[in-house]
Structure formats: C-alpha cells, structure tokens
N, C-alpha and C positions, 0 to 999 in steps of 0.2 A: 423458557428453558434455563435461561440462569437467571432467575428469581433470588434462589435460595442464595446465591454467591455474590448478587447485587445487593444484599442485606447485609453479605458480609462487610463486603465494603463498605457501606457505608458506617457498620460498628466500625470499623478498625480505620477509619477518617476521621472519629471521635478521639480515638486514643492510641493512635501511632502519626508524632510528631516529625518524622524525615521522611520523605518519599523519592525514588528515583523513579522514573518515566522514562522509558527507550521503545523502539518500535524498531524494525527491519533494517536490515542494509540498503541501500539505496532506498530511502524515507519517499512516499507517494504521500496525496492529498489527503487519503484514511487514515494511516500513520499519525503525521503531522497535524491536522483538525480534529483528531483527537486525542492525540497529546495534552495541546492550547487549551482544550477544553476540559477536560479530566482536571489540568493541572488550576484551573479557576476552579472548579467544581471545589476539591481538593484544598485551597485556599481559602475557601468560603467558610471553614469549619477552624482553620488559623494552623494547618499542615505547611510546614517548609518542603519545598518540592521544587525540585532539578531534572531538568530535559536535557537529555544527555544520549547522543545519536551518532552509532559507530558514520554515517558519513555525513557530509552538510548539506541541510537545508539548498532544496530547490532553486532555482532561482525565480522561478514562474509563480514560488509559495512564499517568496519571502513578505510579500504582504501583508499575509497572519500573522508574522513576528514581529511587530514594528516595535515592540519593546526588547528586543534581543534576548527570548528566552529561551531559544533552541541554542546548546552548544553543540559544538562536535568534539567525538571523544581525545581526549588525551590523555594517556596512562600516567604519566607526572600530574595532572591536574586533577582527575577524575578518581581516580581510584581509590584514595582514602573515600570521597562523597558515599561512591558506591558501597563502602564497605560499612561506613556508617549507617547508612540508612534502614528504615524501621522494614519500609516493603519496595521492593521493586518491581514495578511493573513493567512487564512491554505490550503493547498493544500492535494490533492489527496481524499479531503470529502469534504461532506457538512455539516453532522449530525452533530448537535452542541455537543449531548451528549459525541460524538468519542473524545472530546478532555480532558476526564475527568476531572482529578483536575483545569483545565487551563480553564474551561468554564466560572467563576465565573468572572475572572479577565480580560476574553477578552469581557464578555459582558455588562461589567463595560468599556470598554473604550469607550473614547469620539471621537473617531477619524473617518477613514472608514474602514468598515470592510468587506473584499470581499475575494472571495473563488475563485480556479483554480481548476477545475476537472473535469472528463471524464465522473465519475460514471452519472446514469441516472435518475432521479426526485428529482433537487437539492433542500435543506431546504430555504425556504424563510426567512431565521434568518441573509441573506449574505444583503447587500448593494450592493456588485457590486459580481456578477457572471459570470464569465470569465467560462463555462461550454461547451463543447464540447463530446456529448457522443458517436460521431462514428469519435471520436480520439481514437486509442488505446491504451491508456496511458494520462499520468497529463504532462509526461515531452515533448510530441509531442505540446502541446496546450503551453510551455514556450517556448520550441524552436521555435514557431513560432512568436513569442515578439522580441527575436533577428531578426529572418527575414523582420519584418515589419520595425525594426528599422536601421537597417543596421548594428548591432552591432557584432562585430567579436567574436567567441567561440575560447577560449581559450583548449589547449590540456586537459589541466584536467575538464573542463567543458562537453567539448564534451564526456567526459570518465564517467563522472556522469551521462548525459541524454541517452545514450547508454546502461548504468547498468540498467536505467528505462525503456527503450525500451525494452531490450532484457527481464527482468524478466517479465515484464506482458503480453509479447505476448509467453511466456514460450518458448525462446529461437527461438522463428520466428512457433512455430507448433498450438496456442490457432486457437479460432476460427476469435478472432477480428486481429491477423497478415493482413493487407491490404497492397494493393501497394502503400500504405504513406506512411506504416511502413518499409519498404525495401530502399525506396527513400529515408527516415528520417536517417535511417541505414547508407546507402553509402553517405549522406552529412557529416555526422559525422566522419567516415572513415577519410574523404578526409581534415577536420578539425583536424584531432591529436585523436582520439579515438583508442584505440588498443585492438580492441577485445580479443587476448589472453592475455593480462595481465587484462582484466576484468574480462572476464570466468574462468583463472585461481584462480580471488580470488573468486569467487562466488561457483565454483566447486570442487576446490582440496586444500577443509581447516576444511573440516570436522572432525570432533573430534572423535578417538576411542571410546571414550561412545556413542554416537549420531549415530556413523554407528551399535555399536553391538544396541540399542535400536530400530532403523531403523528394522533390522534381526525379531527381536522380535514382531515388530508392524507388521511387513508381514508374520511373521509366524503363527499371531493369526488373521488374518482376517473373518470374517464371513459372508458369503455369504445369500445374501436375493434372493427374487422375481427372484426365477430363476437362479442366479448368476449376474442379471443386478444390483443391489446393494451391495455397499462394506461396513462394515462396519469396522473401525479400532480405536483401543481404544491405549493410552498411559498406559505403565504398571505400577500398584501404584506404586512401588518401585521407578520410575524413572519419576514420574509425576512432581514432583516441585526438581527433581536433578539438579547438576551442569550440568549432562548432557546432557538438553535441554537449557539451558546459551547458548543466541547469536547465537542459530540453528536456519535455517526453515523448520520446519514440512512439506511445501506445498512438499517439493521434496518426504516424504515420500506418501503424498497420489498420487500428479501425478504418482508418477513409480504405484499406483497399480492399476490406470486406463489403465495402460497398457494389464491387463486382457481383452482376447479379447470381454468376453460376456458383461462384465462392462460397464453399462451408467451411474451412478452415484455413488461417492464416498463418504465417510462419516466417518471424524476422528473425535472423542472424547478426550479433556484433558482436565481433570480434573486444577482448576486454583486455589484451593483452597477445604475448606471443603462445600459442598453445591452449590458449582460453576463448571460451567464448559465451556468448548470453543469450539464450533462443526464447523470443516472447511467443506464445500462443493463445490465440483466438478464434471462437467456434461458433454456430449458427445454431439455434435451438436445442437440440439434444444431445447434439457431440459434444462429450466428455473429454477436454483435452485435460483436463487435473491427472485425467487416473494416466495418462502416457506420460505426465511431466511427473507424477511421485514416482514412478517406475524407472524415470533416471534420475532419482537424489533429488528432483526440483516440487511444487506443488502450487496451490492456488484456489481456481473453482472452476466449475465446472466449464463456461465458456472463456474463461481468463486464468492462465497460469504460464509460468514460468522454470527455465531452470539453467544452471549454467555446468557446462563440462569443458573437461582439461584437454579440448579438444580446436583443432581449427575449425575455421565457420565452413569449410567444404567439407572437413571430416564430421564436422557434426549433423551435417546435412547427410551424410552418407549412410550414417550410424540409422540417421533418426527418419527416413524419406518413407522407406518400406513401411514403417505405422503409420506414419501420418497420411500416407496413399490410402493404408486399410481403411483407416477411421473415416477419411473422407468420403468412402465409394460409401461406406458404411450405411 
C-alpha cells in the first residue's frame, strides 16, 4: 500500500541532504526503533539527519541510543535544525497535534513533509505518506526501505526494528502478529538482532517502585459489565512519582487482560491537576480506536489511547457508559 511513497523516499534520500525525524509525544519502542533505523538507512546514502523528540527517550529504550542520537526538543536549540531541514519526518503518527510543542516549527517548514506509519486514517497535513495499515508496526514499513534498496542492516539496527516488532505485536501474542511479522522476525535474527539481550532490556529493568505500584494498580481493579471491563487507576501518591520515570504502564494493563472474563481494559493516570491519560485495550474484535478517536485520542484497533482535560474519576464518568456498551458488545 505505500509502494509508490517508499519509492519516493528513497528518490528524495538521493537528493535532500538535511532531514529531521520526530515521532509522538511520549516516544514508544515503534517510534523510537524506527527512528534509529530510518535514521541509518537515511545515512547510508550520506543524508545529515536529526532525532528530535517533543519528550525524552525511555528509560527501558535507552539501549538503542548508546550513541546519543535521540534529543529532546528545545526551542533555543531545535528550531533553526527544524527549519532548515530538507524533509521532516515523523513516524509512528499522523496526527499533527501528537507532536506537541514541535507542531509550530514543523509546520513552519519549507521543505517536505511526510509521515511513515501503520496506524489507520492518516491526517492529510503529511505531503508524502508512506502509510501501511496492515503492517504491524512503523518499523516493518522502514525495513522494507532497506529491502527495496538493497541496503545492508547493521546489528544494532536490526536490534532497534526488532524492539519495534516485538513491542507492538506484544511479544508475537496482539492480534495484528501476522506471517510478515514472524518472517520480518527471522530476517532480523539472521542480520545481528539478539532477542535476549533485547527482551532482557525491555523486561528485566524494572524499578522497585514501578513493580510495588504495579501490585497496587492490580490490586484495586474494578470490575464492570460483568467482569468483561477492567478498570485501573494509578494511585495519587504515585501518579506524577519518580516511580512512573521511563516505565510502561501498557505491561501493567496487558497482564490484567489476562483475566479470563476481561474484553476490555481501561487505565487512568492522572497527568496532572484536571488532566488525565486513559490507555485502552481490547480482546479480538472490540474496536476501542473508534471510542478513543471519538474523544480527540486514537490508535488501533485493540490498543489506543487518549487524554482529556478531565480527572481520572471524571474521566471514568464521562467514558464508563461506552466502554460498558462495547464490552457487553
């Protein structure tokens, strides 16, 4: 499906010398591994190219950067880059607003501006959309840049698009896991990727506060519609703590889909005073995208997100009545 726009790219990696790379607000393992990768690809050809990320680098991802090439944005620093540059890309979104503070200065530039991603009803704010939505991931639709170009992946490349595979197909078990995704898997393998020392940093670096708040968030679950709805709140004590510093939440809602009655799950954190951030996740064919694009947020179909100017009870309030329907559903 973006054939034609993979072609482009790689024309305009021939003959546009500055590039800037950005992806989402709060950067995930898709984002981020394919960034790292893009931006080799991208190099390969003798393209200057800047990763430049309205917030910082993970703590759980810092791995993939060992050569410090993720910044995070600063408007004194960043903004000439950005203005200069030939194309700016973001990956893993379309939504122009996901790129927070960074919106102003990318849509101020004069260059081209194209976007790579899987998600599904791209924003027509891109120039060139390289989009693929029954790719399982952003970093399958870059690996396939190298394929078309004959360009070699280097061990730590193939270890970044790998972290991207494996986190969005939730370790080979989501629904979108396909036989590209396995194939995609074992080309990487066979190129220098080393699944345990990737798994090992994604799973075994979690932080003492993070697993006791973990305890906490499954120990107060609240069950809706039956028990087909989970809801789970971050506790205020520990809602803007060091103890959520460079964790992912998603591991705490996946393990509570593990209830076997559960078809959808529903964390609350609070992001601030009046704010909050609600992750969603679903069991086979429940659609929570289309209830999260319906209040301003989006994603896919079993995984999406959104945030409102709301408390985390108010937003439970607002949002319980759908998320009831969709579950009995």
């Amino acid at each position: 499906m973006a054939g034609l726009e993979l072609t482009r790219l790689n024309e305009l990696r021939r003959s546009a010398g500055q590039w800037v790379l950005t992806t989402h607000v709060n950067p995930d393992a898709d984002g981020v591994g394919s960034q790292l990768a893009f931006a080799s690809w991208l190099r390969s050809a003798g393209a200057s190219v800047r990763i430049i990320n309205r917030d910082p680098l993970p703590r759980l991802l810092d791995f993939l950067d060992s050569a410090g090439e993720v910044d995070t944005y600063e408007p004194e620093r960043h903004d000439r880059w950005i203005a200069a540059a030939d194309v700016v890309v973001m990956l893993d979104n379309s939504v122009p607003s996901r790129l927070g503070q960074m919106l102003e200065p990318v849509s101020a530039n004069g260059g081209v501006k194209a976007c790579i991603d899987h998600h599904p009803d791209p924003d027509p704010f891109w120039q060139l959309l390289a989009v693929d939505p029954t790719a399982c991931c952003t970093a399958e639709i870059v690996f396939d840049l190298f394929r078309i170009s004959d360009e070699p992946v280097d061990p730590s490349t193939a270890n970044a698009l790998y972290t991207a595979l494996i986190a969005d197909t939730g370790r080979f078990r989501f629904a979108n896991t396909s036989e590209r995704a396995f194939r995609m898997a074992a080309d990487l393998v066979a190129r220098g990727a080393d699944p345990a020392f990737v798994c090992s940093h994604l799973e075994e670096r979690l932080s003492g506060p993070f697993v006791k708040m973990m305890g906490s968030m499954l120990a107060g679950i609240e069950q809706r519609a039956e028990g087909r709805l989970l809801l789970l709140r971050t506790p205020d004590e520990l809602a803007t703590s060091d103890a959520l510093h460079g964790e992912d939440l998603a591991e705490v809602i996946n393990f509570a889909l593990r209830v076997g009655s559960s078809r959808i799950a529903a964390l609350f954190r609070q992001l601030g005073p009046g704010r909050t951030k609600v992750s969603l996740r679903s069991k086979g064919d429940l659609d929570v995208n289309r209830l999260a694009r319906a209040h301003g947020g989006g994603g896919h179909k079993n995984a999406s997100g959104l945030v409102l100017d709301r408390s985390p009870e108010e937003a439970i309030a607002l949002l319980v009545a759908e998320l009831e329907q969709l579950a009995r559903s």
